[in-house]
N, CA, C and O atoms as a Maestro MAE file, in Angstrom:
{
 s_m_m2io_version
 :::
 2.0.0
}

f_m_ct {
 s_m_title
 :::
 protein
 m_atom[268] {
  # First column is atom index #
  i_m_mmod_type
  r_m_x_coord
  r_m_y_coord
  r_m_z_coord
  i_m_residue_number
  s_m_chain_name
  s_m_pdb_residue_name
  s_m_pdb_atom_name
  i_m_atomic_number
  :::
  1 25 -25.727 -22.572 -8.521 1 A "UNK " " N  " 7
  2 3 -24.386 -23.071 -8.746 1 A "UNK " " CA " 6
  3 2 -23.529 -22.922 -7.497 1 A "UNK " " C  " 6
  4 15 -22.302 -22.912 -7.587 1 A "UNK " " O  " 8
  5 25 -24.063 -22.825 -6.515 2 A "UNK " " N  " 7
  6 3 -23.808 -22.285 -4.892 2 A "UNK " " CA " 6
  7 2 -22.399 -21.207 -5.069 2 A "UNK " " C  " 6
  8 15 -22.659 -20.063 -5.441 2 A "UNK " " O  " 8
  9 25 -20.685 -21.622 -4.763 3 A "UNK " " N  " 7
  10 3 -20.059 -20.894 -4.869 3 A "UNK " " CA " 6
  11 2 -19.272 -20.279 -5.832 3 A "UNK " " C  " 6
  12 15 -18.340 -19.481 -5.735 3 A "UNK " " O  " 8
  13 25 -19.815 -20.794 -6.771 4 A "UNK " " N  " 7
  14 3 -18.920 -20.876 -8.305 4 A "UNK " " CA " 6
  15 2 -19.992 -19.795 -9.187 4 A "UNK " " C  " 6
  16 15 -21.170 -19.978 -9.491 4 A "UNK " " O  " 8
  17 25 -19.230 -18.789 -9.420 5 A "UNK " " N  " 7
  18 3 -19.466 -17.524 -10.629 5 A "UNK " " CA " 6
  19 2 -18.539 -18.468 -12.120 5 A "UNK " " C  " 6
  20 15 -17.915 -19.525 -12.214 5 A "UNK " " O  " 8
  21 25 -18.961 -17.253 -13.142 6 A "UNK " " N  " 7
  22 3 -18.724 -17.634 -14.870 6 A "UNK " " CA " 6
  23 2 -17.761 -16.568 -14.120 6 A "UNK " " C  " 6
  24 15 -17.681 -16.046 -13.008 6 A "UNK " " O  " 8
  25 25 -16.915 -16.534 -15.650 7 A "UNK " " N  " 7
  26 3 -16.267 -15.488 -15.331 7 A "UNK " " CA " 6
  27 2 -16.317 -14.555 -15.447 7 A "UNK " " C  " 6
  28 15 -15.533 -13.788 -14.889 7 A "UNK " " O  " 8
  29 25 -17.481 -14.087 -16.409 8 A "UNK " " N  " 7
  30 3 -18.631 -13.128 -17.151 8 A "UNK " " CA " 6
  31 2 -18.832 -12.598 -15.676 8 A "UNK " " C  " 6
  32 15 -18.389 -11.497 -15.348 8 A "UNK " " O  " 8
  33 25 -19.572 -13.488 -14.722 9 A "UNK " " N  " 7
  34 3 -20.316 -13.401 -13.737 9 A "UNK " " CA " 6
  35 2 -19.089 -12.226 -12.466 9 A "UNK " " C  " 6
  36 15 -19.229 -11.038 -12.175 9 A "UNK " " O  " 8
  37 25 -18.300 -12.952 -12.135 10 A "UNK " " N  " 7
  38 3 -16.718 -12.628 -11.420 10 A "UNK " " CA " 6
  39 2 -16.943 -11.279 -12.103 10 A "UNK " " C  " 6
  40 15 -17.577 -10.602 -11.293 10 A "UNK " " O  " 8
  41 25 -16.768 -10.723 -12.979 11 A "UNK " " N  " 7
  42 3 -15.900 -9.935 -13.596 11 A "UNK " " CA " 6
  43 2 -16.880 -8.362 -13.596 11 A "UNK " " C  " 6
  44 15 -16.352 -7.250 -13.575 11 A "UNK " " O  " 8
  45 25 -17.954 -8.540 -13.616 12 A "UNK " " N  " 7
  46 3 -19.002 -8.374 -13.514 12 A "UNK " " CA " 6
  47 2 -18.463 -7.662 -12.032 12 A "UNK " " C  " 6
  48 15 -17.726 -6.684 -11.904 12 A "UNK " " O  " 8
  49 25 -19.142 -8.562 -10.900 13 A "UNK " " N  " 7
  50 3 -19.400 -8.010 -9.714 13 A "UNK " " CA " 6
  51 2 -18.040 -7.233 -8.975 13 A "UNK " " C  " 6
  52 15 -17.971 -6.257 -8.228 13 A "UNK " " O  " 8
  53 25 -17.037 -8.116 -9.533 14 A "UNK " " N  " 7
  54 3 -15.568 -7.619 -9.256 14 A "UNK " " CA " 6
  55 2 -15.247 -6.255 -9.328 14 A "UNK " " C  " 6
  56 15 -14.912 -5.490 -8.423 14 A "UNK " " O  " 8
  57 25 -15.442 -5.992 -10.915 15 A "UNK " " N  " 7
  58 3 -14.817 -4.792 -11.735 15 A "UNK " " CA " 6
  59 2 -13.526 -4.721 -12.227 15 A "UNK " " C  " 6
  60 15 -12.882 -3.742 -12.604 15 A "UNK " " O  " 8
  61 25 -13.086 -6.517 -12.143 16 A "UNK " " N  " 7
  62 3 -11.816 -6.719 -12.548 16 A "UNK " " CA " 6
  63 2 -11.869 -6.947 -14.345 16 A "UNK " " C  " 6
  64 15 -13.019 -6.771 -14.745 16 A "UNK " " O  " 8
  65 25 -11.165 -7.194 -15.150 17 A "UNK " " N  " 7
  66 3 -11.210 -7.994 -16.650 17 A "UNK " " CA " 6
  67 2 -11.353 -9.157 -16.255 17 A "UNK " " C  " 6
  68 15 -11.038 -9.498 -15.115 17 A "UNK " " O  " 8
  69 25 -11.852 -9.952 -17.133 18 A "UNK " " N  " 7
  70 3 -11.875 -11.328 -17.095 18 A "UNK " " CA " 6
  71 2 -10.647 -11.689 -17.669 18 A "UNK " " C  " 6
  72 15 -10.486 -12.895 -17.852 18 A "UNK " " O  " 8
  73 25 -9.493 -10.714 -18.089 19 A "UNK " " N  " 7
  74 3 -8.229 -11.234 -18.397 19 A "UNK " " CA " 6
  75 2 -7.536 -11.213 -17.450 19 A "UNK " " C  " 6
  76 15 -6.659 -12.069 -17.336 19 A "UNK " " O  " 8
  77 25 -7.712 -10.264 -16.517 20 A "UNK " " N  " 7
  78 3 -7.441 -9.785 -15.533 20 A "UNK " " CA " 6
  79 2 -7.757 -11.331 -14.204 20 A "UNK " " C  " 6
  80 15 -6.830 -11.790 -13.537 20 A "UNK " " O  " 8
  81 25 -8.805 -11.710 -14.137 21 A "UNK " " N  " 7
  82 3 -9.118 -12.740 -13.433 21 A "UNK " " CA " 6
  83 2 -8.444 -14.117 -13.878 21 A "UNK " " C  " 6
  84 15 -7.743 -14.807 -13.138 21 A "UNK " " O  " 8
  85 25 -8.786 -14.426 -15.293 22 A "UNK " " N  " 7
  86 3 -8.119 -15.630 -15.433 22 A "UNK " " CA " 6
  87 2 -6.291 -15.372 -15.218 22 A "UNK " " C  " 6
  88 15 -5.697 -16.426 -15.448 22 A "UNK " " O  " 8
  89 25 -5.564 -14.480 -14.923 23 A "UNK " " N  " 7
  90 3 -4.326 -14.214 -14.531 23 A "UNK " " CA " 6
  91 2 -4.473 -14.144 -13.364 23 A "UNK " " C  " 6
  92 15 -3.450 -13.556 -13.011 23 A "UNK " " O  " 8
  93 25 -5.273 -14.415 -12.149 24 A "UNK " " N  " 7
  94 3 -5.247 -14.220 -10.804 24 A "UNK " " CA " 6
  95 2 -5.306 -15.713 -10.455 24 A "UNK " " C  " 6
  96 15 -4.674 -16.243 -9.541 24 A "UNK " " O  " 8
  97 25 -6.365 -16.476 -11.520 25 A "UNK " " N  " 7
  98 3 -6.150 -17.628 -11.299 25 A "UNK " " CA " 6
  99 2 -5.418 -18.514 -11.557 25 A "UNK " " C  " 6
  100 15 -5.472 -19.495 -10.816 25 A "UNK " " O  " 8
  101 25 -4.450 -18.522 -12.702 26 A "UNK " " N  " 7
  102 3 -3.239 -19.046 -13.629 26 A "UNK " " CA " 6
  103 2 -2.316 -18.550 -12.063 26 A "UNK " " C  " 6
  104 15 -1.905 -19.497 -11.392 26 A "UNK " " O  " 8
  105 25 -2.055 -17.274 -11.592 27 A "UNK " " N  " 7
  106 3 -1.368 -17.480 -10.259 27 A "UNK " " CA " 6
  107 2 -1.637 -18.164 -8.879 27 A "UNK " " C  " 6
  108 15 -0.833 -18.182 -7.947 27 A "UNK " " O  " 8
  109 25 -2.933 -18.744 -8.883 28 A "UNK " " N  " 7
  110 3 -3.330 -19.253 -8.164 28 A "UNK " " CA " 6
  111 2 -3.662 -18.616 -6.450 28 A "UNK " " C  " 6
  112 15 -3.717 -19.173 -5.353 28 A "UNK " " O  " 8
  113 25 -3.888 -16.726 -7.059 29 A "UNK " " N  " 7
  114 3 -4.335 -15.706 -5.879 29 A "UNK " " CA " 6
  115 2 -6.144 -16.207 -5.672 29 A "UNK " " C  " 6
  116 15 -6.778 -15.952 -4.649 29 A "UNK " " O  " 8
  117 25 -6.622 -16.817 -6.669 30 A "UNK " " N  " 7
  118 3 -7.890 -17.117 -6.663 30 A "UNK " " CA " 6
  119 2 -8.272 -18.501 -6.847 30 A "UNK " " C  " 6
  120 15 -7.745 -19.319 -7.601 30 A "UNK " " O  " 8
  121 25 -9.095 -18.638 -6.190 31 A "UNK " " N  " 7
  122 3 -9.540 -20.242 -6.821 31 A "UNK " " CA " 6
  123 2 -10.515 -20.173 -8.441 31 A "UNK " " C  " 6
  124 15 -11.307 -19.340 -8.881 31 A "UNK " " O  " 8
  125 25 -10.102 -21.184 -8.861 32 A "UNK " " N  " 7
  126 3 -10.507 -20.836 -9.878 32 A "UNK " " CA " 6
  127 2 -10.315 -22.628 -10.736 32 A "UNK " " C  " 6
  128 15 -9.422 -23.427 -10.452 32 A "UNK " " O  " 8
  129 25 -11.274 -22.824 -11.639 33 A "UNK " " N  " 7
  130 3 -11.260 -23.816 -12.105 33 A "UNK " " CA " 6
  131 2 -12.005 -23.626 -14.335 33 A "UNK " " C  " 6
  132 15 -12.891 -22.987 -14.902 33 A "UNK " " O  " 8
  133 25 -11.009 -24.545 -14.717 34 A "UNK " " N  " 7
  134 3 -11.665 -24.309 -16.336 34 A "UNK " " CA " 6
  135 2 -12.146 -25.497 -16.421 34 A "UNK " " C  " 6
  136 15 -11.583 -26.534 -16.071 34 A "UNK " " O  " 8
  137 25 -13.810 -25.313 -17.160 35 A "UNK " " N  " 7
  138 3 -13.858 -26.874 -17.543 35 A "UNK " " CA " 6
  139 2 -14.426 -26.478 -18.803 35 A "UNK " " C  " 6
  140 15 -15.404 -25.737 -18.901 35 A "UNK " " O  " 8
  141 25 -13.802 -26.982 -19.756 36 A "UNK " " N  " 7
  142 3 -13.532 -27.016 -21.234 36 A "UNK " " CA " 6
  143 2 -13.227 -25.633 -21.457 36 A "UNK " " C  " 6
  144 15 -12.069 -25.253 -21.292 36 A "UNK " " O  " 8
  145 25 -14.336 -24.649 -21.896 37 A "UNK " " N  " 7
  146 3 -13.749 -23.586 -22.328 37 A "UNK " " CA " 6
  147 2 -14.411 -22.265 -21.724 37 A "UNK " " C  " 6
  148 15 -14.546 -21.113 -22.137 37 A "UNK " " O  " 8
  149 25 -14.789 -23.002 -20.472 38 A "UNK " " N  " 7
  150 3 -15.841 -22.665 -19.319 38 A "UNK " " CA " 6
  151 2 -15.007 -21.975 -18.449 38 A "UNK " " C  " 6
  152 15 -14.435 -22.936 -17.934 38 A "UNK " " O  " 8
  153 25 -14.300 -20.510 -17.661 39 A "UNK " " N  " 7
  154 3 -13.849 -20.494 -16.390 39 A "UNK " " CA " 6
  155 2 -15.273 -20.382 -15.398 39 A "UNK " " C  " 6
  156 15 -16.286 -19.704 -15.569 39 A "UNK " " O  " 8
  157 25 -14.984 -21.131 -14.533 40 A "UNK " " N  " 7
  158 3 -15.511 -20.703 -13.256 40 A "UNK " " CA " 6
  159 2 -14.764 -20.284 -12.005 40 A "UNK " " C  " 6
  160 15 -13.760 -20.949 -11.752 40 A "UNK " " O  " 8
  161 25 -15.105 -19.219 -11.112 41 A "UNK " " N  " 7
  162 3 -14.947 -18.685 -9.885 41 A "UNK " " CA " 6
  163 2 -14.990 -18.690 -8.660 41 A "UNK " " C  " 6
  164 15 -15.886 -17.999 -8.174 41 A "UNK " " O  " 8
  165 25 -14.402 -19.172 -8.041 42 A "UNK " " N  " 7
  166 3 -15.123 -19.501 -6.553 42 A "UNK " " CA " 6
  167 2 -15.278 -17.723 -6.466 42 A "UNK " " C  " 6
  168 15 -14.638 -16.876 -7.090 42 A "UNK " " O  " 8
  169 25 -16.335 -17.550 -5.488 43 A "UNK " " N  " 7
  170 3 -16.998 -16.387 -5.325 43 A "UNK " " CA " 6
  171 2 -16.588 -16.131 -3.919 43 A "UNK " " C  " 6
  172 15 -16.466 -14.921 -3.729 43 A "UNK " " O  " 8
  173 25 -16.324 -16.880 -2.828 44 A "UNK " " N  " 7
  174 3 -15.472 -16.647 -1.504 44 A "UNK " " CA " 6
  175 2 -14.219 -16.245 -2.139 44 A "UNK " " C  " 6
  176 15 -14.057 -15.031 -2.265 44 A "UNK " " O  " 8
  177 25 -13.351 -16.984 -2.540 45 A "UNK " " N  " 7
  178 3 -11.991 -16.753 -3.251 45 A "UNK " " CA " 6
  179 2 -11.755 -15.459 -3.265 45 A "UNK " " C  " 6
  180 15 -10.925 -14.686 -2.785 45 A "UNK " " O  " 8
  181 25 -13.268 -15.387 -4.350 46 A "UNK " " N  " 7
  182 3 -13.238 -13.772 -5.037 46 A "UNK " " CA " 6
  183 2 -13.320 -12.778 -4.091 46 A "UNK " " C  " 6
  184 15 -12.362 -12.008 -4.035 46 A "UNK " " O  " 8
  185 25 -14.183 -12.623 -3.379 47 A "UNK " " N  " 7
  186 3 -14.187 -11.521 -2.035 47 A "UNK " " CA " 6
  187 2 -13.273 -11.748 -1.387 47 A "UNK " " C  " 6
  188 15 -12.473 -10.812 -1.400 47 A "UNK " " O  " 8
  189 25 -12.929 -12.711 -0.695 48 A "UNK " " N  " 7
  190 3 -11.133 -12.450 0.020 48 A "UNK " " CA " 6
  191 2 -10.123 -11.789 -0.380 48 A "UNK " " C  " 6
  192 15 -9.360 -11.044 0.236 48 A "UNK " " O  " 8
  193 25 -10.187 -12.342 -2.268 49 A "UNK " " N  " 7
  194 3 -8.973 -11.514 -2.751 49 A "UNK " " CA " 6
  195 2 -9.212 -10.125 -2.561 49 A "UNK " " C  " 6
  196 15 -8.380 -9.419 -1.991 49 A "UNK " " O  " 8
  197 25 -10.505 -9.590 -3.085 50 A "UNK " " N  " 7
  198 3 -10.589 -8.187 -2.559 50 A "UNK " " CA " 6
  199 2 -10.755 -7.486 -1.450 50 A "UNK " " C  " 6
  200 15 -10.694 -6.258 -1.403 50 A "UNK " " O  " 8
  201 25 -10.934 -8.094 -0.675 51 A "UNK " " N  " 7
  202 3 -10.980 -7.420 0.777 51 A "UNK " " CA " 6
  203 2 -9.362 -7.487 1.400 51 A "UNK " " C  " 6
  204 15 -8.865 -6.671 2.176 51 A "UNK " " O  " 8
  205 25 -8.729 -8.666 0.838 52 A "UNK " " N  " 7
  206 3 -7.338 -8.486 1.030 52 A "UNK " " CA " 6
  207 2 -6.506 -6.852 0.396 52 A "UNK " " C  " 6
  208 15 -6.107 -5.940 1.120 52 A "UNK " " O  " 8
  209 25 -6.444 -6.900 -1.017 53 A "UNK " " N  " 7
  210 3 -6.681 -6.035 -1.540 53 A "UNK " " CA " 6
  211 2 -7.246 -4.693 -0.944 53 A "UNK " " C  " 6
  212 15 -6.581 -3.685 -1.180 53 A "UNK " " O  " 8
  213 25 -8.152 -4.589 -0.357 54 A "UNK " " N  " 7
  214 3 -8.654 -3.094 -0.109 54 A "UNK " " CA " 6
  215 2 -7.888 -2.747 0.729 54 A "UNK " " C  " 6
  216 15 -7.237 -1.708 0.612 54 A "UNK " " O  " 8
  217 25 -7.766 -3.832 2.132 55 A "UNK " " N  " 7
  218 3 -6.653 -3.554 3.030 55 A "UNK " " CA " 6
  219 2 -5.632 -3.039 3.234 55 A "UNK " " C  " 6
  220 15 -5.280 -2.130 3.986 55 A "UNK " " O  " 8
  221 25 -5.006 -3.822 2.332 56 A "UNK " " N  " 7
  222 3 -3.798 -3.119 1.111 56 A "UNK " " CA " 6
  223 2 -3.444 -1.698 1.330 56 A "UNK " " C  " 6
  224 15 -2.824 -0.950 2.086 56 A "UNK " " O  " 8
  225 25 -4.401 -1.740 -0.071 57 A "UNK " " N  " 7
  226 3 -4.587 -0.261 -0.107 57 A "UNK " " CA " 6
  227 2 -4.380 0.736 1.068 57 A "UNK " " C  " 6
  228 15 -3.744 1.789 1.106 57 A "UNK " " O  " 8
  229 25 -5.360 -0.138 2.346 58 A "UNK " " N  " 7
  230 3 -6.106 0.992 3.361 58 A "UNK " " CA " 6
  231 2 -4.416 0.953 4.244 58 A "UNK " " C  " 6
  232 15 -4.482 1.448 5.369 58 A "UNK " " O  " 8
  233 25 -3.522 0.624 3.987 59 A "UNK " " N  " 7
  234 3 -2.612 0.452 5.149 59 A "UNK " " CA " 6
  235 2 -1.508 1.201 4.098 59 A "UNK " " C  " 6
  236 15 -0.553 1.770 4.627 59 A "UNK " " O  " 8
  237 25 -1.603 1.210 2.855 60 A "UNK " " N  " 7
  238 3 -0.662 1.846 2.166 60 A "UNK " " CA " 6
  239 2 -0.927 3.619 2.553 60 A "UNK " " C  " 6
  240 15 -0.131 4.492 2.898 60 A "UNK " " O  " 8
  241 25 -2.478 3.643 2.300 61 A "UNK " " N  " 7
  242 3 -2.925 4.292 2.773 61 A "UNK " " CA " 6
  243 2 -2.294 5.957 1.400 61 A "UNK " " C  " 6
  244 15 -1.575 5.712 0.431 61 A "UNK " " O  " 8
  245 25 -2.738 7.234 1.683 62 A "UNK " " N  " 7
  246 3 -2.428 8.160 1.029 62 A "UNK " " CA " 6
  247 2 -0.889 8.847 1.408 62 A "UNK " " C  " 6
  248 15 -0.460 9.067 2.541 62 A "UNK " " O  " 8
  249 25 -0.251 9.094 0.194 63 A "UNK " " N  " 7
  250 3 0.710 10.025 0.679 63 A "UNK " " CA " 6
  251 2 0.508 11.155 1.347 63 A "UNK " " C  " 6
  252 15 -0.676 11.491 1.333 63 A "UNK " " O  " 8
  253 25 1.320 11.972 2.008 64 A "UNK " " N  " 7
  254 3 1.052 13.369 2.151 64 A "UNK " " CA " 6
  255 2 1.593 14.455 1.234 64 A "UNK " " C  " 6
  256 15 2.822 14.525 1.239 64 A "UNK " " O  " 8
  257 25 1.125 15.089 0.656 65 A "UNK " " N  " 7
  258 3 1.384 16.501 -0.091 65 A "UNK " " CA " 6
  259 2 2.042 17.137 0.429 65 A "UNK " " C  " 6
  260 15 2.019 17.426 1.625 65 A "UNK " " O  " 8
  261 25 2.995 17.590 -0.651 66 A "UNK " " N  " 7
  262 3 4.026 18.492 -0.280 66 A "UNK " " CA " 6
  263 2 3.582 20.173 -0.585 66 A "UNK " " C  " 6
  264 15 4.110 20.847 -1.469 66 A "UNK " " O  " 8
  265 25 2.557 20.645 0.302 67 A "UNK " " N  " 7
  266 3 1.550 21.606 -0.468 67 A "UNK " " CA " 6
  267 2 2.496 23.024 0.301 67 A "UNK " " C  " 6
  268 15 2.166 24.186 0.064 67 A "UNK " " O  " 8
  :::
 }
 m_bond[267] {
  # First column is bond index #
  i_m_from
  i_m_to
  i_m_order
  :::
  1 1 2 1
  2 2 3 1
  3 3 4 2
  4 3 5 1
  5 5 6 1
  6 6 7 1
  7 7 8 2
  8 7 9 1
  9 9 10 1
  10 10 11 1
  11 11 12 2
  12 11 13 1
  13 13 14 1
  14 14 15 1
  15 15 16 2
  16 15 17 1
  17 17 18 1
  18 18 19 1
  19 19 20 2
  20 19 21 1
  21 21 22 1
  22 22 23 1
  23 23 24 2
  24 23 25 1
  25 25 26 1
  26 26 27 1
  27 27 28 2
  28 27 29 1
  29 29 30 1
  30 30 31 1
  31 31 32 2
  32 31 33 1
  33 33 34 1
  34 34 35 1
  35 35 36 2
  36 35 37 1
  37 37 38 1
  38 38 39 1
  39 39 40 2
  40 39 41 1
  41 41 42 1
  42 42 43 1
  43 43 44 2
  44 43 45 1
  45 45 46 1
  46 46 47 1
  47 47 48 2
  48 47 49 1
  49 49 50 1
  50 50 51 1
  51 51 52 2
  52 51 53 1
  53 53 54 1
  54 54 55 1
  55 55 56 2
  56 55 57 1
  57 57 58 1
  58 58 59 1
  59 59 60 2
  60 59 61 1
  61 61 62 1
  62 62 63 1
  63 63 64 2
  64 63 65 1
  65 65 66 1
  66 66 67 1
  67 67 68 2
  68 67 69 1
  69 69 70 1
  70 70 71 1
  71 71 72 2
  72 71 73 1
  73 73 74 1
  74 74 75 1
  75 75 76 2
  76 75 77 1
  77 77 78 1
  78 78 79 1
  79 79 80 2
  80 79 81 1
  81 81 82 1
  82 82 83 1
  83 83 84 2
  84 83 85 1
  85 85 86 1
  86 86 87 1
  87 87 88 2
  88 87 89 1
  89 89 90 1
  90 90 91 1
  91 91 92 2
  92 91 93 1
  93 93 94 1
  94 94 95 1
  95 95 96 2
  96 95 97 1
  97 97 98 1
  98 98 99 1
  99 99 100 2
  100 99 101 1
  101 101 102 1
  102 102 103 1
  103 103 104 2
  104 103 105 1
  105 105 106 1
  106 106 107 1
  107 107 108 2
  108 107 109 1
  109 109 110 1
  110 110 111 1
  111 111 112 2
  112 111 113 1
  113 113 114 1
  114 114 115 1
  115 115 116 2
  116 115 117 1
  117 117 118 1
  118 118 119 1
  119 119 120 2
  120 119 121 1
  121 121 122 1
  122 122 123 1
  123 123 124 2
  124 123 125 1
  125 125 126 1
  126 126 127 1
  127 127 128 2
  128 127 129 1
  129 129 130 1
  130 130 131 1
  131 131 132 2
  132 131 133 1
  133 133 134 1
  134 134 135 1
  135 135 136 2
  136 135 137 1
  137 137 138 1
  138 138 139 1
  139 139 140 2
  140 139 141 1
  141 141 142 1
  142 142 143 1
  143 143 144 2
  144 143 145 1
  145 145 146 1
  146 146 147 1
  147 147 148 2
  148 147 149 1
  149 149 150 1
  150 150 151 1
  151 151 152 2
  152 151 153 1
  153 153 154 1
  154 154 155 1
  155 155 156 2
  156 155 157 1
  157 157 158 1
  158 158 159 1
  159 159 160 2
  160 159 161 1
  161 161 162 1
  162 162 163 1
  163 163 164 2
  164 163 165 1
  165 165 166 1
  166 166 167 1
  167 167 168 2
  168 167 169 1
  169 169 170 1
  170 170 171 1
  171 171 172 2
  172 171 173 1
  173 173 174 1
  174 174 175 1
  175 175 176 2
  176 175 177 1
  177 177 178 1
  178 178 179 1
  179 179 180 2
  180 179 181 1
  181 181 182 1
  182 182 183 1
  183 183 184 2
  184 183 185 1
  185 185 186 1
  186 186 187 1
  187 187 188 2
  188 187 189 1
  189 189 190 1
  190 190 191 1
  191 191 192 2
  192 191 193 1
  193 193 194 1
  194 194 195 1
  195 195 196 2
  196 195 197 1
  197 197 198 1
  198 198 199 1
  199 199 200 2
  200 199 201 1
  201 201 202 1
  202 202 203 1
  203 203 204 2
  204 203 205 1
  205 205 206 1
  206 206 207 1
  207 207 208 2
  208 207 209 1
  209 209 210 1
  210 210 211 1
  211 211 212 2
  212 211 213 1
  213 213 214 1
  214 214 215 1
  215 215 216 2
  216 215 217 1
  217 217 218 1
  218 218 219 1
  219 219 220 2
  220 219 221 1
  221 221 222 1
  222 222 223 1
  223 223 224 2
  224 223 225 1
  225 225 226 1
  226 226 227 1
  227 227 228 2
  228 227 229 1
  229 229 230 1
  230 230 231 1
  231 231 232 2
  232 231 233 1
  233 233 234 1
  234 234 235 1
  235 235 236 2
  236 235 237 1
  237 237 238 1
  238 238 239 1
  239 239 240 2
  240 239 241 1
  241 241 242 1
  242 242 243 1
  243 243 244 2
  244 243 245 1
  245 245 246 1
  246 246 247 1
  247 247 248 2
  248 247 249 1
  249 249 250 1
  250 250 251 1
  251 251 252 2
  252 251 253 1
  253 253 254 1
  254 254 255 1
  255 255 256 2
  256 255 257 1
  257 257 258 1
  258 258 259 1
  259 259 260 2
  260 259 261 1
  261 261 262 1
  262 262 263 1
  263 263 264 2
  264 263 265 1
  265 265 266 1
  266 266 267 1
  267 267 268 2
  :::
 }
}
């Protein structure tokens, strides 16, 4: 199916919900397409969003303790 995951599939490798995903795609952070009652995933989409994401994180980075 080359770049296109189910959403079973996405959700799966992600570790996101698939409620969780079809709301990434309804915002249009992901590519993402329904056909009938089918979501599918672009699977690039999907790793960008998370590597965007980790980034994120990695620049938010940890507080420091007030120890």
């Amino acid at each position: 199916m080359g770049d296109w995951l189910t959403i079973k599939e996405a959700a799966k490798a992600s570790g996101y919900t698939h409620v969780h995903l079809q709301d990434l795609a309804r915002q249009h952070r992901i590519k993402a397409k329904k056909i009938v009652t089918v979501w599918l995933v672009s699977k690039s989409s999907l790793e960008r969003y998370i590597k965007e994401q980790t980034e994120r994180g990695e620049k938010r980075g940890r507080k420091p303790s007030d120890d």
